[in-house]
C-alpha positions in Angstrom: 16.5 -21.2 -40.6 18.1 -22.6 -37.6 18.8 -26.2 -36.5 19.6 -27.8 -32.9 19.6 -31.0 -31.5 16.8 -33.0 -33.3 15.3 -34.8 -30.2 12.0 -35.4 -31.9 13.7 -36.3 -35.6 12.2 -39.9 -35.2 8.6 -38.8 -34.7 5.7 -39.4 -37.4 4.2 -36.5 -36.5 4.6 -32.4 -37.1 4.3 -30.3 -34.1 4.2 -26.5 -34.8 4.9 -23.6 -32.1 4.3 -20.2 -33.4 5.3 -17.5 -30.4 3.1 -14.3 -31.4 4.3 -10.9 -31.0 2.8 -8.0 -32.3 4.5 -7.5 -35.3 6.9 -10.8 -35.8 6.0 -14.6 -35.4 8.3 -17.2 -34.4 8.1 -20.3 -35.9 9.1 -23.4 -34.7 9.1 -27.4 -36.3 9.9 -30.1 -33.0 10.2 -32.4 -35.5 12.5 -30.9 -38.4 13.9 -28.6 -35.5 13.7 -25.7 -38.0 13.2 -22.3 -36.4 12.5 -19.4 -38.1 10.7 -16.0 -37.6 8.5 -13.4 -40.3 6.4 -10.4 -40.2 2.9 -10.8 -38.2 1.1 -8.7 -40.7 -1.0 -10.3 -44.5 1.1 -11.2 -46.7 3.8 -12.8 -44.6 1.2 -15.0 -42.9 0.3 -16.2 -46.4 3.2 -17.3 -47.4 3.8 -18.5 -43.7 0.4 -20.9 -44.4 1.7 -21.8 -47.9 5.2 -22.7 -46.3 3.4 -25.0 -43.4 1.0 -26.5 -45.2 3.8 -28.7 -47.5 4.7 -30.4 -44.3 1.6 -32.4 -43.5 1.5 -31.5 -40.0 -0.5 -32.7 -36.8 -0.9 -29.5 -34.7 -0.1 -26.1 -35.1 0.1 -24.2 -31.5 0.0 -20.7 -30.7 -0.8 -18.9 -27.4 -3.9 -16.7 -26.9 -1.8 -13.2 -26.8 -5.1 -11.1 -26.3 -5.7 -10.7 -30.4 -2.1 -10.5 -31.9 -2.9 -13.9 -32.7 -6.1 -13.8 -34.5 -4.9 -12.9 -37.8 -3.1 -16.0 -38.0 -5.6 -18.4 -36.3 -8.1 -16.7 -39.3 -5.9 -18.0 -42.3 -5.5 -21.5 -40.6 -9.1 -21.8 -40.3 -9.9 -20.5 -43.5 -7.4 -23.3 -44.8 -8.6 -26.0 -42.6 -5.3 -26.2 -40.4 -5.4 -28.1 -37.4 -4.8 -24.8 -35.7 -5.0 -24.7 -31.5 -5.0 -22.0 -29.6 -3.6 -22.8 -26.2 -4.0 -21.1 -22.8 -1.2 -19.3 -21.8 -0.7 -20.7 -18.3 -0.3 -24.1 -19.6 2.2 -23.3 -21.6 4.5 -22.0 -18.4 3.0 -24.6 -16.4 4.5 -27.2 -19.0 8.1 -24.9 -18.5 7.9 -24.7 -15.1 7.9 -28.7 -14.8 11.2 -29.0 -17.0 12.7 -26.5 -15.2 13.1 -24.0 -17.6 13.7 -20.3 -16.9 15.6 -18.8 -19.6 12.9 -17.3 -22.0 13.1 -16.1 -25.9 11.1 -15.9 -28.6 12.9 -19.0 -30.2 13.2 -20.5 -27.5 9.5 -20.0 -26.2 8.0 -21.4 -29.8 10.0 -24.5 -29.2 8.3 -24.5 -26.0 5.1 -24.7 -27.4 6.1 -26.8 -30.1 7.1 -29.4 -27.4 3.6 -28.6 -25.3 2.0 -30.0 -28.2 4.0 -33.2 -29.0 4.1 -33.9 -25.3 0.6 -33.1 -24.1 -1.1 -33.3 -27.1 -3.8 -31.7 -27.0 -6.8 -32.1 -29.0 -7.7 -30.3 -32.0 -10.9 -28.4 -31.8 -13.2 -26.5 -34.3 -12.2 -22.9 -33.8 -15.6 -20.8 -33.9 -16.6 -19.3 -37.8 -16.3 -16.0 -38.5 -20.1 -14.9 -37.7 -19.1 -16.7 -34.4 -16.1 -14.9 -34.1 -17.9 -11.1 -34.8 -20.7 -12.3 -32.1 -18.1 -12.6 -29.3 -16.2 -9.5 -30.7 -19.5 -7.4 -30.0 -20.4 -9.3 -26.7 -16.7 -8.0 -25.2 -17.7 -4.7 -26.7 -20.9 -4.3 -24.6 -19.1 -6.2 -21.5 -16.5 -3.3 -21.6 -19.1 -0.2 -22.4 -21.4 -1.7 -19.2 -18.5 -1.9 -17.0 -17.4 1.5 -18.0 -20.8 2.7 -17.4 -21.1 1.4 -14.2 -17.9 3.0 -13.0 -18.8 6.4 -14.4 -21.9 6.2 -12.6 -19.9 5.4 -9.1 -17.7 8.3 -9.8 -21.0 10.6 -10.7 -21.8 9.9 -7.2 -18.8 10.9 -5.9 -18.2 13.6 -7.6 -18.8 16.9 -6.6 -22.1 18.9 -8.1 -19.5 21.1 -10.3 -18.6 18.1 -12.2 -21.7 16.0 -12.7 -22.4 17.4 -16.3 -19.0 15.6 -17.2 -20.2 12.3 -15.9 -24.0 13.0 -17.5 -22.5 13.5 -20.7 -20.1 10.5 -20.9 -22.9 8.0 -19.5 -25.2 9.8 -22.3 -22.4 8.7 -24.8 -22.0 5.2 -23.2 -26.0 4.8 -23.7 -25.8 5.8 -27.4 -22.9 3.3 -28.0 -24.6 0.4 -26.1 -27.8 1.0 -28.3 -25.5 0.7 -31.2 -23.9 -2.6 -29.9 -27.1 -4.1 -29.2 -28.6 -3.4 -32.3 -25.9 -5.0 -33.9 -25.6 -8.0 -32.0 -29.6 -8.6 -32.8 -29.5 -8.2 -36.2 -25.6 -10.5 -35.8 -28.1 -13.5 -34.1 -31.1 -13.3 -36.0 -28.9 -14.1 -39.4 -27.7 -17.5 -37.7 -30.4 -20.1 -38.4 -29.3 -22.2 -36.2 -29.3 -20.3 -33.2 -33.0 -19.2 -32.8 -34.4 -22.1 -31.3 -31.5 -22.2 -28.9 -32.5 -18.9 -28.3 -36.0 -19.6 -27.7 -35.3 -21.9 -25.2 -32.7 -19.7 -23.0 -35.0 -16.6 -23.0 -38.3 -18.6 -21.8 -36.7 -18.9 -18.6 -37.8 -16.5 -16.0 -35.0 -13.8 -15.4 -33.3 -14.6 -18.6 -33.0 -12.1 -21.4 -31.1 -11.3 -24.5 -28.0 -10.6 -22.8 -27.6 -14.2 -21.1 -28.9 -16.0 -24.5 -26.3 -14.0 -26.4 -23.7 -14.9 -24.1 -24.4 -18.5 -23.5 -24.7 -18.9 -27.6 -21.6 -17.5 -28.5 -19.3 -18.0 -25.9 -20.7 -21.9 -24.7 -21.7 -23.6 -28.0 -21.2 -27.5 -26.0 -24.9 -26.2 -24.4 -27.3 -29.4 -24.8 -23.9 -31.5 -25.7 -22.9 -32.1 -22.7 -23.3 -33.8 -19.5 -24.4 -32.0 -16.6 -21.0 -32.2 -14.4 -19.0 -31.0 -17.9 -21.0 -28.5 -18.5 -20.7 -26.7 -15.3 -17.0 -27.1 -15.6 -16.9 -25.8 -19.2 -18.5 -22.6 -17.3 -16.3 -23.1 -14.1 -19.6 -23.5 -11.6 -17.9 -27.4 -10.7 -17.0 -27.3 -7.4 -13.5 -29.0 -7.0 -12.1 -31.0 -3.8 -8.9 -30.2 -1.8 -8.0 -32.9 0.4 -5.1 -34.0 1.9 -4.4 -37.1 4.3 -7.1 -36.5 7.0 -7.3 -32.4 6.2 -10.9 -31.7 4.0 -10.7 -28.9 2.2 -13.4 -26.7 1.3 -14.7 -27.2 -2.5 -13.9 -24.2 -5.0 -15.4 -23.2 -8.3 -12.3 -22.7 -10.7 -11.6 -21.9 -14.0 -13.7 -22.2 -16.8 -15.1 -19.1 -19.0 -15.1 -16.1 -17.1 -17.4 -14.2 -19.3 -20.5 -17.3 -19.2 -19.8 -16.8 -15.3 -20.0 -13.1 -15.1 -23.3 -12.6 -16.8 -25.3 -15.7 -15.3 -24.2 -14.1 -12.3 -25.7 -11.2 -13.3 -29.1 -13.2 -14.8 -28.7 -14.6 -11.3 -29.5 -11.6 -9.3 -32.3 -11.6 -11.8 -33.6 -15.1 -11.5 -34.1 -15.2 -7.7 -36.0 -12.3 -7.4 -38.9 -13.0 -10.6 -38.0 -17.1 -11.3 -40.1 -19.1 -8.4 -37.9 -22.2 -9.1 -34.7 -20.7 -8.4 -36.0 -18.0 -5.8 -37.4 -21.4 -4.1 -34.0 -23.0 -4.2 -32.2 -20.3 -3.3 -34.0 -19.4 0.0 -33.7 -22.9 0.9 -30.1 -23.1 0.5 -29.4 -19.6 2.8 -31.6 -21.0 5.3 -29.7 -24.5 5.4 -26.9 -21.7 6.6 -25.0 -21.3 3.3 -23.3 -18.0 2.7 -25.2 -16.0 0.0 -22.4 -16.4 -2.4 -22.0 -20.2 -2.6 -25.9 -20.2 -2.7 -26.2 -18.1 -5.6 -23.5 -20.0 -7.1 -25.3 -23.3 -6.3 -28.2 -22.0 -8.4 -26.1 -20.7 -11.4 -24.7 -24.2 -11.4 -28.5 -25.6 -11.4 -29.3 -22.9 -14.1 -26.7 -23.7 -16.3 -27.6 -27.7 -15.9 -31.5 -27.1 -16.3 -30.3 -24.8 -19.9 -28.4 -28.2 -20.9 -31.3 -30.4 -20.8 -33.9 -27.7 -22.2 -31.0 -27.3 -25.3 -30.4 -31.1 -25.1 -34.6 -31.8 -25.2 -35.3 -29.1 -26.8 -38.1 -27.8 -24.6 -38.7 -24.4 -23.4 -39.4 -23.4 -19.8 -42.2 -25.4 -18.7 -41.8 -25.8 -14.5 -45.1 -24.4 -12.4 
């Protein structure tokens, strides 16, 4: 282990930054400014648990790497760690503002480490494991549909000589989607809890499986939430940007990309077979807006009108 300068030594609480790489992680203690690094693989992250769990601590931080992370964030959970899993950008946003550019693996657990006694942020239920498969099949489908759709551009691109090669691969896709689905049914239908959520979503007009799966395991606040947090959690809130006498225009940012892409999706949907939404969205192109903000505009009244159903719980009941 490796000490330096122990600016936090006076603190009550026990900050940890863990820097994830694909096979090592780096482990970092602000407040005993203990560094150290082990294995990212069973064992060592057992013993790594066992090791941190003597010290009591406050928050435990690691960036999302794109999954060399999970097996840790896994055995916190399963030991009831306060375990957070912090974006990425914030974490060089936070270095950025102190100036820092040098950039190590010690040096970049410390970082996060310091993210957390500084910004502390809060310490939220991480989703459970049935959760956790859920989301693991919904990115499954995401990436077979989007690979579908692209063969099928290239099919109709491609010369005659070459279609069979597209046919078959789009064949395959199907087979594998059906698989997918079939899981993520049978995945839903064992969560109690979850069917009367579901009932609500899919008696909306336009709105099938695919959007209720979505919106149950990737936005579990639904019916929580107020209206305005809700459409942020799913980045629909339109944010300002003014300056002294300059008004900017007002841009949807952030929030979860995947909620976004499928009601955007359901959206094509809804304003061709939902009369509400069809109703409000000819209204707003007529008022002059382009056809993008409009169908934004009615994701964002989708996504509100799904948060009160939840919230009520009533199904789809407008004439």
């Amino acid at each position: 282990m490796i000490s330096t300068t122990k600016r936090y030594s006076g603190n009550t609480e026990r900050n940890v930054g863990i820097d994830v790489g694909k096979s090592t992680l780096d482990v970092f203690v602000l407040e005993r400014d203990m560094h150290w690094q082990v294995a990212n693989d069973a064992d060592s992250i057992k013993q790594l648990i066992r090791d941190l769990r003597r010290m009591k601590l406050t928050r435990v931080l690691v960036e999302a790497t794109g999954g060399y992370e999970r097996a840790f964030v896994e055995a916190c959970v399963e030991k009831d760690m306060p375990i957070i899993v912090a974006q990425p950008i914030l974490i060089r946003q936070f270095a950025k503002a102190q100036g820092l550019i040098a950039k190590t693996d010690k040096l970049d657990s410390k970082l996060i480490a310091e993210f957390g006694a500084v910004m502390k942020p809060e310490v939220k239920a991480i989703a459970t494991k049935e959760v956790r498969y859920i989301k693991d099949l919904l990115l499954r489908r995401r990436q077979l549909t989007e690979f579908r759709t692209q063969e099928l551009n290239r099919k109709q691109k491609a010369p005659k000589s070459l279609e069979a090669t597209h046919r078959r691969l789009i064949k395959v896709t199907d087979k594998e989607l059906d698989w997918v689905n079939g899981k993520l049914d049978k995945a839903v239908a064992e969560i109690v809890d979850w069917q009367r959520r579901y009932e609500i979503i899919t008696s909306v007009p336009g709105l099938g499986s695919g959007v209720a799966y979505t919106l149950l395991g990737e936005l579990p606040e639904l019916g929580e939430l107020n209206s305005r947090q809700i459409a942020a959690l799913c980045g629909l809130a339109p944010y300002n940007k003014d300056s002294g006498a300059m008004n900017g225009k007002r841009r949807i940012r952030g929030g979860r990309a995947p909620i976004r892409t499928m009601l955007y999706m359901a959206m094509m949907c809804a304003i061709q077979h939902n009369p509400i939404m069809k109703s409000f969205y000819q209204k707003l192109v007529a008022q002059g807006k382009h056809k993008k903000v409009a169908l934004t505009a009615c994701m964002r009244k989708m996504v509100t009108i799904l948060n009160t159903m939840v919230k009520n719980d009533e199904v789809w009941n407008i004439a």
